[in-house]
N, C-alpha and C positions, 0 to 999 in steps of 0.2 A: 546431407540431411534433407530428407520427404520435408515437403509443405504439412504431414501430417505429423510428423515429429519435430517440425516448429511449434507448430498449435501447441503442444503436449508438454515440449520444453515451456513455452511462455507460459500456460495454465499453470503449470509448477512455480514458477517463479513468481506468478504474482499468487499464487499459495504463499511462499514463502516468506515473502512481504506481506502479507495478511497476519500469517501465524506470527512471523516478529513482532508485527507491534499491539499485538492480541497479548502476548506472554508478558509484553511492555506495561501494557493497560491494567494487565490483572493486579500488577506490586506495586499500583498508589489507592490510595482514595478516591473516594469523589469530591473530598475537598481539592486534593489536589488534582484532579483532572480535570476542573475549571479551572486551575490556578493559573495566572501567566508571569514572565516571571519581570514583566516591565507593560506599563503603560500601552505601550506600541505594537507588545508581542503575544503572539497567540497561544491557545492551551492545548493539549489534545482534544479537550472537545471542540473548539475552534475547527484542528488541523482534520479531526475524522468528519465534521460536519460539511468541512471544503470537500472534502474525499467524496462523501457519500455524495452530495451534490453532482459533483463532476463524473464520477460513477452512472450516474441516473442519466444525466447528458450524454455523455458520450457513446454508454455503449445500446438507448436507446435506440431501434431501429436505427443501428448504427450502419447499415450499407445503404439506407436508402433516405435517412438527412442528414442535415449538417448536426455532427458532433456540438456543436454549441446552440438548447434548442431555446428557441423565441421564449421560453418561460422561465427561463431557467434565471431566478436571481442570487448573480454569485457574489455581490456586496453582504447580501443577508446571510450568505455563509458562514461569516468573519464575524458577528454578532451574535450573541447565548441572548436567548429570550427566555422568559419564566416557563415557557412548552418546551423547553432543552434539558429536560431531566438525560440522564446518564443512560436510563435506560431507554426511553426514545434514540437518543443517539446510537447506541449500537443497534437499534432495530434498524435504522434507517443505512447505517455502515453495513449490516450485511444485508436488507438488501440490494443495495448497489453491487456486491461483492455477487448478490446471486442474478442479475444481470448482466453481468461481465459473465461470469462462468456459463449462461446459456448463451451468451452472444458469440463465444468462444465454440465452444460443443456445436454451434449453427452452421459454421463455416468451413469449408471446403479444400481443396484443390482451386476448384476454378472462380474462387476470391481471392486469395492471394492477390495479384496482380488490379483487382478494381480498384477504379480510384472513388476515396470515401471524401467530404469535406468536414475539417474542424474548422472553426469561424472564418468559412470562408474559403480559407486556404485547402488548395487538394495534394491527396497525400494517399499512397498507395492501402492497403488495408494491414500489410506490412510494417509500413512505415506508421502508422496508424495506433499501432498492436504498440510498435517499440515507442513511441513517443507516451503512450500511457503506462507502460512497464517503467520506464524511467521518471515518470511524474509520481511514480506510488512507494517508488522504492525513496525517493528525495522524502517526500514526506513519511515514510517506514520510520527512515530516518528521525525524523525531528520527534517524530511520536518517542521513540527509545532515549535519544537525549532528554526528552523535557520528561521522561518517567526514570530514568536512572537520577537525572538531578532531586529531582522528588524523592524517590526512595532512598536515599543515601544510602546511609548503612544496612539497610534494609535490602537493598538490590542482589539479585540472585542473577547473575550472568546470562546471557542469552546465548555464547558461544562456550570458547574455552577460559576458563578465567584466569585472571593474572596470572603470574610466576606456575600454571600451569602444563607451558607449551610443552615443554619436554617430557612428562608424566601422560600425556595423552599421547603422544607419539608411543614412546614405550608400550602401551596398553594395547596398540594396533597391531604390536606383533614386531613394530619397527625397533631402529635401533635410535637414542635420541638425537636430537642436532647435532651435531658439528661434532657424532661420532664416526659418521660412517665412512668409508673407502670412496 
């Protein structure tokens, strides 16, 4: 794999991770997407408002400061203020989402290989890329649990749903599990 068919795989992937917890988002409320579901623990507007935060950090003239910048308060992340309406918050989730994707489309061949700093620490623009693909996907994550538990019965699957594996295998043309040669 080209350094440009990195870029192109990663851009997809944190697509993918976008669209998950977008499809997530869509099947609660806004009651419940401030809801949390204990004292301690956070909401999807919590988790998108950390995202979008560290979004703005990170991929800010990301080859040329530190990923973690001097203004960036990420305690206030973790707090809904009466300015944290639902729609604010996804204004501000994408656009983080549309700084990453220009910061992505920016880079080259010969960045690969720079070294960028996240607080402090340096790390290639590589290692850089994977370290924020894996921070987005963990919270992808917790956004679809804290919205599936929310929508219970209400939840529409995001993959293949239960006791479907074998019926979508079939429909590809395959044959199902634990028939074939």
């Amino acid at each position: 794999m080209n350094v440009n068919e990195y870029l192109e795989d990663a851009a997809r992937s944190f697509q993918k991770y976008k669209l998950l917890a977008e499809k997530a988002i869509d099947q609660i409320s806004t009651t419940d997407f401030f809801a949390t579901l204990g004292a301690e623990e956070n909401s999807v507007a919590i988790i998108m408002k950390h995202m979008a935060g560290n979004m703005k950090s990170r991929w800010t003239d990301f080859l040329t400061t530190d990923g973690e910048k001097p203004d960036r308060e990420r305690d206030s992340e973790f707090e809904i203020t009466a300015a944290d309406s639902r729609e604010r918050l996804l204004d501000r989730w994408e656009k983080g989402w549309r700084l990453l994707w220009k910061t992505l489309e920016g880079l080259g061949a010969e960045d690969i290989g720079r070294t960028v700093t996240i607080r402090g620490e340096p790390h290639t623009v590589l290692e850089a890329i994977q370290r924020q693909l894996s921070h987005y996907a963990y919270h992808a994550g917790q956004i679809v649990f804290l919205a599936r538990h929310h929508a219970g019965e209400r939840w529409r699957s995001l993959s293949i749903p239960r006791g479907q594996s074998r019926d979508i295998e079939v429909s590809k043309g395959g044959e199902p599990y634990g028939t074939g040669t």
